[in-house]
N, C-alpha and C positions, 0 to 999 in steps of 0.2 A: 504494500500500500504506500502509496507516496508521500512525505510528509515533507514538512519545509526543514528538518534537519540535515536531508539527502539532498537539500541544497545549500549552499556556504552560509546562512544564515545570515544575511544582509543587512545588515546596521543593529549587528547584536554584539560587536565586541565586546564592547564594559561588561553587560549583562553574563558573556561567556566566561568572562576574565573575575568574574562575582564568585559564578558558581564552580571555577576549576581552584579558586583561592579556599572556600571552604573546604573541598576533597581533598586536597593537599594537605590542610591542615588535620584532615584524621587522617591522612597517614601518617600524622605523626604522632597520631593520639590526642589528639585533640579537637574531641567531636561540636557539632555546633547545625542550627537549625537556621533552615531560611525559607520564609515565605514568597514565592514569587506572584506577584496580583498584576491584576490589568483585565482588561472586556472582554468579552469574548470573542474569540478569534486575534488576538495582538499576539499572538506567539507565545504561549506558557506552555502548550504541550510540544509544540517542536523545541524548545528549550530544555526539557527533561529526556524527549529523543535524544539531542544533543548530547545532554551532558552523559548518556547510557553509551552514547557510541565512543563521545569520547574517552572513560573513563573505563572500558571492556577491558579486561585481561589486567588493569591495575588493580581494582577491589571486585567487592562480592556486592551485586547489585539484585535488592527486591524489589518490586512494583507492587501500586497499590493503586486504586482509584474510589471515589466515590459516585453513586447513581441517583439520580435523578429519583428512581422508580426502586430505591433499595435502604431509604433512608427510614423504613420503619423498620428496619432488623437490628436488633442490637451487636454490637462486635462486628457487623460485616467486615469491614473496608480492615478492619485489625486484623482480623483471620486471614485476611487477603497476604497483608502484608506478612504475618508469621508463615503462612502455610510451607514458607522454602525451605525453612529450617527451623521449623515444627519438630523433625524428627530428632533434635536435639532436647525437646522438653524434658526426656529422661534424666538429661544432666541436671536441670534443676531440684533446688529445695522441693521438699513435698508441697511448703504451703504457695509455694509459685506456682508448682505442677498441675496443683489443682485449681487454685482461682484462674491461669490459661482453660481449664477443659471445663471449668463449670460458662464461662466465659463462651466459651464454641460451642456450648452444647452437648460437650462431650460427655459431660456426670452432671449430677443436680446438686443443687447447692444455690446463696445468693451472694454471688461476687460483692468486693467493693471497688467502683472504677479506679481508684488511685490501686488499691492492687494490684488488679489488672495492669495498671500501667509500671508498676512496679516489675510483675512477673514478663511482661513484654521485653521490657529494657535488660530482665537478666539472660533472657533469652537470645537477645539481641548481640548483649554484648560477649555472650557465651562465642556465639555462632563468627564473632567478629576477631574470637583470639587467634583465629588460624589468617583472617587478611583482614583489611578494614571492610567498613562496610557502609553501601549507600542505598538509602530509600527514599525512593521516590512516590510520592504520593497526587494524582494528578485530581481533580473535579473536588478539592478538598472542601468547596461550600457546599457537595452536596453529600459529606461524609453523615454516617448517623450519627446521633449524639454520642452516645456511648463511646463511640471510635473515636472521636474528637476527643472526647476528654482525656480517653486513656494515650491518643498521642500528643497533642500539646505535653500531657503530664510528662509521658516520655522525652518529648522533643528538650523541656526545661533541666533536663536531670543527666544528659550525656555532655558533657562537657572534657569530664575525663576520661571518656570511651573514644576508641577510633572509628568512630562512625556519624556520620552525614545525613542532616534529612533536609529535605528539599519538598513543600506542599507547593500544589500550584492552586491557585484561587481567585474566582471573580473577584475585582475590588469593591462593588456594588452588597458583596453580599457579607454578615457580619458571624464568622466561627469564634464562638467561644474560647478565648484564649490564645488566639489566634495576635491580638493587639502587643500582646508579652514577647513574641520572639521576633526576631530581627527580619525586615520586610525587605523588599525588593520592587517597586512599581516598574511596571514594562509600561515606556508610552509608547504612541504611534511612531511608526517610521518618519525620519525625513523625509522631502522631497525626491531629493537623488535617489536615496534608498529605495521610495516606494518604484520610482519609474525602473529600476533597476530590477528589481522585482516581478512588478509587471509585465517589463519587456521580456523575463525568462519564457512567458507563457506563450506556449504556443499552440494555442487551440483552437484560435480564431485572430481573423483581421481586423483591428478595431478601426474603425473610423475614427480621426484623429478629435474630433468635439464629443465623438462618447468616451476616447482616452482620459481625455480632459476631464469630464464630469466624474469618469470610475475615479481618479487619480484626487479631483475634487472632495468628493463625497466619500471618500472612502479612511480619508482621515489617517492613512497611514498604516490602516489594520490593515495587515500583512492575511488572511485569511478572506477576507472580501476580496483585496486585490486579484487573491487566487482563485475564488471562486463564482464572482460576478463576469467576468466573461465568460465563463463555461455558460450562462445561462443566456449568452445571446448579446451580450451588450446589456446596457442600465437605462430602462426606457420605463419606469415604475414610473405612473399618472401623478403622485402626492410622493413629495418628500416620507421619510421612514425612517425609524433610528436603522444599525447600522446592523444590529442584530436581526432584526426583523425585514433586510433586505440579504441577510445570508440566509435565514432560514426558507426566504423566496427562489433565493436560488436552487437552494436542497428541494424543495418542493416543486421545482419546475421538475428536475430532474427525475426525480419522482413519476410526474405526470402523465410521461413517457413513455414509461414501461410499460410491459404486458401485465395482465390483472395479478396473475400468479404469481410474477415479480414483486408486487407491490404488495399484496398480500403478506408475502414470504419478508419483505422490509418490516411489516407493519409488526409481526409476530417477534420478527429480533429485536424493532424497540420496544413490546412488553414485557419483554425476558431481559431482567438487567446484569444477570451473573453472565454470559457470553457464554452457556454452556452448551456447545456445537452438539450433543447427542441430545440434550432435551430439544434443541428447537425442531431438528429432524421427525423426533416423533411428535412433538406438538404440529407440523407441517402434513402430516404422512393422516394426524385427525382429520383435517380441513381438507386434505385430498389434493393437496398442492402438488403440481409437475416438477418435484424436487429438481432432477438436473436442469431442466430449461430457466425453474425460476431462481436456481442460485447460479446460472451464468450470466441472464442474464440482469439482477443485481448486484453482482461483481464488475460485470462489465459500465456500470453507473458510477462506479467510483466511491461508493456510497457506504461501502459495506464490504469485510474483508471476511471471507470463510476459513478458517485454520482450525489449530485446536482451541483456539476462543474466538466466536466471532466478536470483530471488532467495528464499530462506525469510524468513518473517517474522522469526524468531531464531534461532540456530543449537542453540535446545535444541530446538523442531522439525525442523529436520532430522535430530540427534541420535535424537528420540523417532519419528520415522517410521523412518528406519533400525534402531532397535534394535526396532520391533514387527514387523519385514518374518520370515518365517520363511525359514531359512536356505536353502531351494529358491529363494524371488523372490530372495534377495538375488546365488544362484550368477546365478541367470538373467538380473537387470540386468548385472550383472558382464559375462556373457557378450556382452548385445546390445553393449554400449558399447564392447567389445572390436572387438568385429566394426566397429561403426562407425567407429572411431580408424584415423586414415590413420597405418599403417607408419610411413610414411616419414619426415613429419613430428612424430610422436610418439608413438616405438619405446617408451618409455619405460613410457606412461601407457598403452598396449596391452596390454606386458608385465606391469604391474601391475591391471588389471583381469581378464586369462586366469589370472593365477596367483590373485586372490579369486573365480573364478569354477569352482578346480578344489579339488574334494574330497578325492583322491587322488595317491598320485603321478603324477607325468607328468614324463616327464624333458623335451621338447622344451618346455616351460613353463620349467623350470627353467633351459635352456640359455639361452633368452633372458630370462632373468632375469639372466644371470653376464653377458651383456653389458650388459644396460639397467647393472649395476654397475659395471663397468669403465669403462662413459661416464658415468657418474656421478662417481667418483672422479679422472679426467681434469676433470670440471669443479671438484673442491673439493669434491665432496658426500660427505664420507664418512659419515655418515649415512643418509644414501642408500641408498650402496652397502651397508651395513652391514644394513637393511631387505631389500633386494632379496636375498643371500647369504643371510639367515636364510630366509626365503621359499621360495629356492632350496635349500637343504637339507633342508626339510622336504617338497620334492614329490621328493625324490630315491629312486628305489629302488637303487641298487648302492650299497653301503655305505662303499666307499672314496672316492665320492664325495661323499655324505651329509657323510665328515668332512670332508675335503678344504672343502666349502663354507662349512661349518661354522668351519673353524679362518680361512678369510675372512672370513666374516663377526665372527669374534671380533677379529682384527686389524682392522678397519673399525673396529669398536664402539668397540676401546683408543685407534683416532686421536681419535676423537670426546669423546674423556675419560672416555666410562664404563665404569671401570675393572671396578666391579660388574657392570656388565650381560654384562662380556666374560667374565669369569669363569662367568658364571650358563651361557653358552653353552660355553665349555669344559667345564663337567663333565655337559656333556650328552654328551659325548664318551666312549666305552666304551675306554677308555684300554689295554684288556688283551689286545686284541687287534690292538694297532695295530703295524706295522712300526717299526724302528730309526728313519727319515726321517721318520716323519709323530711321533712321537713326541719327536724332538726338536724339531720345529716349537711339537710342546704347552710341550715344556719352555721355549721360549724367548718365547713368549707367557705363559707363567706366570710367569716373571722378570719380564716386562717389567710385568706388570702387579701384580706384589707391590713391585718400585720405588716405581711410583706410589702405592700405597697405605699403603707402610713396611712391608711383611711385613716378620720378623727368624726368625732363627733359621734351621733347617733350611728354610724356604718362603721365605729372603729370594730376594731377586733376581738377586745375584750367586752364591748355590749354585745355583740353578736352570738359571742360565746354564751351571754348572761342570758337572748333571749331563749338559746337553746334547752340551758339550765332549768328555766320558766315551764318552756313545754315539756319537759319529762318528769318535773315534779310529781305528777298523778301516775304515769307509768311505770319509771323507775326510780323510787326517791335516793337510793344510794348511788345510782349512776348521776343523778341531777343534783346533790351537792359534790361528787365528786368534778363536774363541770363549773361549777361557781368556783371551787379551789383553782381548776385552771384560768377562770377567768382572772382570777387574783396573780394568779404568777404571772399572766398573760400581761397585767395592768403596770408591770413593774417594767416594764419594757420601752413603757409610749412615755411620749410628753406627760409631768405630773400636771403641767400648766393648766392642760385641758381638768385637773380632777379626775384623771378617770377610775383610780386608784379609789376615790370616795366615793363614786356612784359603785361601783363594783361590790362592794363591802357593805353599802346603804341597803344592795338590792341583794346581796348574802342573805338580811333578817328575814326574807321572805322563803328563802330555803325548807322542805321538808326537813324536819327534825331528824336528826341522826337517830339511829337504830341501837347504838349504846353510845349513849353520853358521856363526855363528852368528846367531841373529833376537832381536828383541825380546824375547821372550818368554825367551830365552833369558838376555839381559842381568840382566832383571827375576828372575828366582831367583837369579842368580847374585850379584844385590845383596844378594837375602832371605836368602841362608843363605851367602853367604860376606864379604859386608861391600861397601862402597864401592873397597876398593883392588882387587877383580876385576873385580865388577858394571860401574864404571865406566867403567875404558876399552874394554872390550863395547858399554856403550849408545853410546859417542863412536862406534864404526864404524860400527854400527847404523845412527845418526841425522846423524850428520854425513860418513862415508865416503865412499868411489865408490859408485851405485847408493842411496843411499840411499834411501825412500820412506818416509815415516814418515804420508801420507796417510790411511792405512784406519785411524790413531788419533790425527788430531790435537790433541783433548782431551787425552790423557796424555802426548805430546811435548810442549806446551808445561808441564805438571808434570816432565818431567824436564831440560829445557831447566832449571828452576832447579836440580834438582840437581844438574845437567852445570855449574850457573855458565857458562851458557854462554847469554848473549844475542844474539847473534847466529844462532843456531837460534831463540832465542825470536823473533826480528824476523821470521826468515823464514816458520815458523810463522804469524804471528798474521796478514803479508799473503797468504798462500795462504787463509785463511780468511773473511778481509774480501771480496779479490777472486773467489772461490769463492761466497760466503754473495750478494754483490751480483749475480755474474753467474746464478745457477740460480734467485735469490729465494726460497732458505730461511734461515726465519727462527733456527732455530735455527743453521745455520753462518754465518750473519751477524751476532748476537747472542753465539755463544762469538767471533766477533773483537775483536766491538767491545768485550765483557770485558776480552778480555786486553790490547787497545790499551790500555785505562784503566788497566789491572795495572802494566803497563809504564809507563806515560807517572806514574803515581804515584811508581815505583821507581827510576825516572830524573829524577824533582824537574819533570815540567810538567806540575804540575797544571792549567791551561787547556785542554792537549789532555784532559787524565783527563777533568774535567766536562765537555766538551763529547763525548765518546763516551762517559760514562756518559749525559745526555740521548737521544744517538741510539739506546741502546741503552733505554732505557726506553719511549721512542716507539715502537719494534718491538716492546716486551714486550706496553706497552697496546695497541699495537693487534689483536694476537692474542689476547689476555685473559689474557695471562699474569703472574706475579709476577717483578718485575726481578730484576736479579742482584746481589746484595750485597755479593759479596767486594770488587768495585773502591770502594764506596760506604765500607767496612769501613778498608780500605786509606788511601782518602785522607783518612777523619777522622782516622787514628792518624797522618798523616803532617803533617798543619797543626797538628796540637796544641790544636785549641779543645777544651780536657774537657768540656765542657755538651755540645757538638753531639756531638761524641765518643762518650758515655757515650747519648746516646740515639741513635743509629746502632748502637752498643752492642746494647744492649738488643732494640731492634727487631729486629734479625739472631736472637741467639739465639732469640729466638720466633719465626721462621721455618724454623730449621734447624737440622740435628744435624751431628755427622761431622766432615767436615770444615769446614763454613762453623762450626760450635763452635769448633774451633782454630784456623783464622785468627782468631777474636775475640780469644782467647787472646793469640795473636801480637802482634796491631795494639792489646792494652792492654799488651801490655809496654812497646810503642814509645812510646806515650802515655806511660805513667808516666816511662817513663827520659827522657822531655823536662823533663816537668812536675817530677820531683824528686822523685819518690814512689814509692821502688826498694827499700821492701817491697813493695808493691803489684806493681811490674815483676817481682820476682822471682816472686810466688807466679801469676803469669800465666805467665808465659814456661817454669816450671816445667812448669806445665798444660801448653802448645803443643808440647815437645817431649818426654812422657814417654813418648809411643806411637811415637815416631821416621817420621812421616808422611812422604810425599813432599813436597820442596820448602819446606814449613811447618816443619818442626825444623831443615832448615837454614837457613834466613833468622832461626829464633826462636832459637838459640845466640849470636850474638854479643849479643842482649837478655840473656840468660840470664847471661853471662859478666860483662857490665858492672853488673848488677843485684846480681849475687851479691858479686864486689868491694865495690863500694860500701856493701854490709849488712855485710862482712865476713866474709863464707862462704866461707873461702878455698877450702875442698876441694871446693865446691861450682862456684868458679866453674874451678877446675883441671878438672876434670871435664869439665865442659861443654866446656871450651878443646879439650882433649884429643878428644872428641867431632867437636867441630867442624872439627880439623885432621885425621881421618879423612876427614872430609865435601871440604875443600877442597882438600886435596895429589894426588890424583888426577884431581883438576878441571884443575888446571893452568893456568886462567887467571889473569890480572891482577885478577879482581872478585875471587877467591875467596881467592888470597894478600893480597891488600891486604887483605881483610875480616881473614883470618887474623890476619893482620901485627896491626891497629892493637886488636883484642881479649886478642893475646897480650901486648900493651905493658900492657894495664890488669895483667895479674896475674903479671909480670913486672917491672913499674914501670921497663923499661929504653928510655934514649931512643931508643938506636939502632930499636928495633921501632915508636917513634911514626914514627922518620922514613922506616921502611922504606914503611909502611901509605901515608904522603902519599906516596907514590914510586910507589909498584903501582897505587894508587888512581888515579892523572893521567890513567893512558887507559880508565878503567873508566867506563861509561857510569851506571853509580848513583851521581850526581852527591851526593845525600843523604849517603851513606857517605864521600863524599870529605871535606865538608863537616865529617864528625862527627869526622874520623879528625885535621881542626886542630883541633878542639874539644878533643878528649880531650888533644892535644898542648900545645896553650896554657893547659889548666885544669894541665897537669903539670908546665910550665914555671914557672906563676906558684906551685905547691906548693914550688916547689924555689926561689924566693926572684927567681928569673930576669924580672922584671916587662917589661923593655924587650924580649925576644926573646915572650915570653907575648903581647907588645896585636897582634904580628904577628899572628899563629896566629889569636888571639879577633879579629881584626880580618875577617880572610880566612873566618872561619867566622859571623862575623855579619852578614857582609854576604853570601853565598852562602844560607845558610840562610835571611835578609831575602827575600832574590830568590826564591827556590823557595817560599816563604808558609808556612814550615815554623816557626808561630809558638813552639812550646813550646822548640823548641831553640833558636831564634835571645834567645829573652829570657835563658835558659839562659849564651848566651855574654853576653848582657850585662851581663846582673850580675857576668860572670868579669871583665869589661871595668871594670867599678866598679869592679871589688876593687882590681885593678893602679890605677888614679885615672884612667883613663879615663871618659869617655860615649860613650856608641853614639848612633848615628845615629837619627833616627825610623825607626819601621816602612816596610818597603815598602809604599805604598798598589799592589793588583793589583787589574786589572779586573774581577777573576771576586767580590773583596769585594762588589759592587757588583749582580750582577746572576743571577737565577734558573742555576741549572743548563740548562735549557732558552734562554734568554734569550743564556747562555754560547756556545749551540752557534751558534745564529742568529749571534751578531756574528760566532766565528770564519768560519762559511762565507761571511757576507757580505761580510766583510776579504779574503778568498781570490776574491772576484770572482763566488758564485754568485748566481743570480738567485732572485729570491723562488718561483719555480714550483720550482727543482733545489732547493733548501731543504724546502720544502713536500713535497716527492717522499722526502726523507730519512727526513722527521721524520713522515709522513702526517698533516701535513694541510695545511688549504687556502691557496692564496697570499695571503688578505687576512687571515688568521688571522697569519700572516707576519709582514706589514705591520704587523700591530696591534702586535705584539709589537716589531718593530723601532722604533716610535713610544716605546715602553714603555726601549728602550736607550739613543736617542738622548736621552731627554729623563733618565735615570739616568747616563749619563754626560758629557752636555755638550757633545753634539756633535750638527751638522745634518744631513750625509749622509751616507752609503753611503762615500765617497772619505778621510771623515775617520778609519773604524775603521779603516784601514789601519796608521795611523801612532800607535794605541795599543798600547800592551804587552799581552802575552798572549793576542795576537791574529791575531802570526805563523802 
């Protein structure tokens, strides 16, 4: 078949000189991705011909493409690309081995895409240690989802493999993840180029004013040039974009042919795998003159017969399918149905009977709800999401019709399109629907005004509350189990709106629990009778015999801080690490490793904080998702660099409202009151706790307290005091009276309460607060003229605060240290000064004795990527092996 590679490639240097610079570079091991984009027909697929021919016999070359008509299969276009060396899966890990075969269909199971893209890349890089290796991936906008993610994932993660990928991509059209790796725009040809081009063709004589106009109109794309004279000269009545005069010309061509030629076209663009024995037999249904009509649709140029048939471009296939009229197209549908073995793919069967039926059919549709179920057990929910809408529209009994419907819209939500899910629920006749299926709508339409920010009456968490509403007479413990979500839900959005207080308002109206009391119950009874009932409620709740706090533990660990109560926090945070690791969701794996970091911030070990923030980042990115900020939030306000601070800062509120708004709040009071700038703490800390949030207002009162002091707002920091000793005295523990304690000393100015705070605080695990509680003691010792008992206090708090890397308050005591005629020690130099966030997590797990593969499996990615990085610590901190990080600090 002819392409424009088998021609010198005419004003493609740079472009050529782009992509022999990156294969070069993985031969020398050093892999790297490139998106090549531009229109169609500008030369992206004769550019990957190119680079295959040029590049033969120096590496190992896979192909891959995406289809049109193949973009509801999960994994396609990935199985495409492994299938070469496939037969090395053996070599992998078991848990590779399998998330690749549950992936293909090969065993059952539910993949996670970042897995998948994880077990691809060891595969890859397995098959690449005998030569390097390049993949080319051609139609990549119209890759499935699944396949997209798992190769982006991959595409980000070979850097220290020798291997090369190369997508080619409309630029009009937008792949997920795609915006991440290093792009390449192909524009039109020059002039010289294009005439140069065109004059190679010799198929026809052009008249020199239709030269003109092709050479005009043609804009340079090298694909029109070549194919608009084939179709006679460029005499279209109305201007046309440029695609829609290729695909005229495809369709002239077309026009031409004998019936059974066209037929036998029409059939290869329903069939998008190019599999030359199924189309035979799906041809041989129809009663097609196989030899005559695949010579002469060869002979069109149109269409190539091998062991895979191939289109010349895929706007030809495009333009022969879109001129087929909707009878040939039932009727290809139909043969290739019949041809597709059951058994081996149920799938691509069921989606050919369901484009082959005009009407409803419900036995179409049935095996349609399973082709989706085994979809979604392999990770396709996109897939499934295609098949369920399909499946509803051939539905005739109407409760069904929804029913599929409201599946396929949850499919859609997984997918992220939160629009398209929507667009399908109000296809939905909402007025006739039962109490149950109605509140299915309603809780799909929470879920998905969350993700969008709906406010008001349509937010997420009233949607949730009407749902709540409607099941109270049906199921009363499934309908306040809905009101608790609605609550966790409400901790999410803007407090501004209240939604947090209508949530809780409209809790009173909840079915009574079934043994008194629950959650739910605790939780109003904080909202409208205060902390001295609410609380020791939630303490039995959450900490009693029988406890379960499972089916919410996002909101336990928010009330764990206002129980003061860390040791539910601990327990919490490893049900969910150990939970998140063993089921491999990313999302209960991702809220642990959060709160480790929350916790290991609040507990002064920042080395554990960054290195489960890294781990937790490495899950975000490899899912495509945005990390989580709070821990990030936390631990800038808790080292006190203002620079890094102030733009961690920053960054956070332009991603978030609500609550992540007032933890910023929080964590700049904490900053200011280190730094010394307690206006500044006060009008933060004011912000943090004026809406009285969970957990957040009480950890930002003792800021508030010591801010307001220090400005001289006495009534302000009374107030707060007062506040906050509501919050702590029914807590009952040691963190919450120490905190009490050494806050009440500031506006009290009495020793006795300094020395209570270091008293409470000894066995309190916020090691930070113990720290601060000698500060505030020694800075009030040396006020009281007492210097000799003051350099104890500022000695014991600048060397702890030293140690935890908690620089705004340890310099804090040292200048308290000046004042009495003291010097402080130098700063603690800590390992984490020294080395990425990422960089951090590596030395810890390597210190801990894991191997660069268990590392690599944390963090997804590859064990020489590992490597590289560990080369990058040893040589930042001065040491040669693996045995030596042991015996560094913050490494434990």
């Amino acid at each position: 078949m002819p392409t424009q590679s088998a021609r010198s490639l005419v004003g493609r240097h740079d472009e050529i000189g782009r992509l022999g610079a990156l294969i070069t570079a993985a031969e020398r091991g050093q892999g790297g991705a490139l998106v090549v984009r531009g229109e169609p027909g500008i030369g992206k697929s004769a550019l990957l011909d190119h680079v295959e021919h040029a590049a033969a016999g120096k590496v190992q070359i896979i192909r891959a493409s995406g289809s049109e008509f193949e973009g509801e299969l999960p994994f396609a276009a990935l199985h495409q690309l492994c299938l070469p060396v496939l037969a090395r899966v053996d070599e992998l890990s078991t848990s590779y081995r399998d998330a690749l075969r549950i992936a293909f269909g090969l065993a059952d199971g539910a993949p996670e895409v970042f897995r998948v893209g994880l077990a691809a890349l060891e595969l890859l890089a397995t098959a690449a240690r005998e030569r390097p290796l390049l993949c080319l991936i051609d139609d990549a906008h119209w890759l499935d989802t699944a396949s997209a993610k798992a190769l982006t994932f991959l595409a980000r993660r070979i850097a220290a493999e020798p291997i090369a990928m190369v997508f080619a991509a409309r630029d009009q059209e937008v792949v997920p993840g795609f915006d991440e790796l290093p792009g390449l725009t192909i524009e039109g040809l020059k002039d010289a180029h294009a005439r140069a081009l065109l004059a190679e063709e010799k198929t026809r004589t052009l008249d020199e004013r239709v030269r003109e106009r092709i050479l005009a109109e043609a804009r340079g794309n090298p694909l029109a040039l070549i194919e608009l004279p084939k179709a006679g000269g460029f005499a279209l009545p109305t201007p046309s974009p440029v695609v829609s005069r290729i695909e005229w010309s495809f369709q002239t061509r077309l026009a031409d042919l004998p019936t059974d030629a066209r037929l036998l076209l029409i059939l290869a663009s329903v069939e998008p795998t190019g599999d030359a024995s199924l189309l035979w037999t799906a041809a041989k249904l129809l009663d097609i003159d196989l030899p005559a009509a695949s010579r002469d649709s060869a002979a069109s140029g149109l269409v190539e017969f091998d062991a895979r048939v191939r289109f010349c471009h895929p706007l030809a296939r495009s333009a022969v399918y879109r001129a087929a009229e909707p009878a040939q197209r039932h009727a290809a549908h139909r043969a290739l149905a019949e041809a597709t073995d059951p058994v081996t793919a149920p799938d691509r069967r069921a989606w050919h009977r369901a484009q082959a039926t005009a009407g409803p059919d419900e036995d179409v549709a049935t095996e349609l709800e399973s082709s989706a179920s085994r979809a979604q057990a392999r990770g396709g929910a996109g897939a499934a999401a295609a098949f369920l809408e399909r499946a509803a529209a051939l539905s005739l009994d109407p409760d069904k019709r929804t029913d599929r419907t409201l599946a396929a819209a949850r499919a859609t939500l997984d997918t992220g399109a939160a629009d398209a899910a929507a667009d399908l629920l109000s296809s939905i006749d909402t007025g006739s629907l039962d109490d149950l299926r109605q509140v299915s709508v309603d809780l799909l339409r929470g879920k998905i005004a969350l993700v969008s920010g709906a406010d008001g009456a349509d937010s997420g968490p009233d949607l949730i509350l009407r749902a709540a509403r409607r099941l109270a007479e049906h199921d009363p413990a499934r309908s306040r189990g809905y009101f608790v979500a609605a609550v966790e839900m409400a901790m999410a959005v803007s407090r501004i709106t209240g939604v947090m207080d209508r949530v809780l308002d409209a809790a009173r109206t909840a079915p009574p629990a079934a043994e008194q009391p629950d959650l739910l119950d605790g939780l109003i009874l904080l909202r409208t009778k205060g902390h001295r009932e609410g609380v020791p409620v939630l303490k039995r709740v959450l900490t009693g015999k029988g406890a379960d706090w499972t089916h919410a533990p996002g909101l336990t660990t928010v009330l764990a801080g206002e129980l003061w109560d860390f040791d539910l926090h601990a327990a919490v945070v490893d049900w969910l690490v150990r939970t998140g690791r063993n089921t491999g969701s990313p999302i209960t794996i991702r809220l642990g490793l959060s709160q480790v970091a929350i916790a290991a911030v609040l507990t002064g070990d920042f080395g554990k904080a960054i290195a489960a923030i890294a781990e937790e980042e490495a899950i975000a990115d490899a899912a495509g998702d945005v990390p989580q900020m709070y821990p990030r939030v936390y631990l800038a306000a808790m080292r006190g660099r203002r620079r890094e601070a102030r733009e961690e800062f920053t960054d956070a509120k332009s991603r978030g409202t609500g609550q992540l708004f007032t933890n910023v709040q929080w964590a700049t009071a904490v900053l200011c009151n280190g730094t010394g700038d307690y206006r500044d703490a006060l009008q933060a800390a004011t912000k943090a706790t004026e809406a009285g949030d969970l957990f957040v207002s009480g950890f930002a009162l003792p800021e508030l307290v010591e801010a307001a002091v220090r400005c001289g707002e006495k009534a302000v920091a009374t107030s707060a005091l007062a506040s906050l000793i509501e919050r702590t005295e029914p807590a009952g523990t040691s963190t919450a009276s120490g905190i009490a304690a050494g806050v009440t000393a500031l506006v009290t100015d009495a020793e006795d309460d300094h020395r209570e705070a270091i008293e409470r605080l000894a066995d309190s695990p916020l090691a930070p607060h113990r720290a601060r509680a000698h500060l505030r003691y020694g800075e009030w010792l040396r006020r009281e003229g007492r210097r000799r008992d003051a350099r104890e206090h500022l000695h014991i708090a600048h060397e702890q605060l030293s140690e935890m890397g908690m620089e705004a308050f340890a310099e804090r005591a040292a200048n308290e240290l000046r004042a009495t005629g003291e010097v402080a020690r130098r700063r603690t130099e800590h390992t984490y000064d020294h080395l990425t966030m990422q960089e951090m997590h590596i030395a810890r797990q390597v210190a801990a004795g894991a191997t660069s593969k268990e590392v690599a499996a944390n963090l997804y990615l590859s064990p020489r990527t590992i490597d590289a990085h560990l080369r990058n610590v040893f040589r930042k901190l001065g040491v040669t092996s693996r045995r030596q990080l042991k015996d560094l600090p913050d490494l434990a």
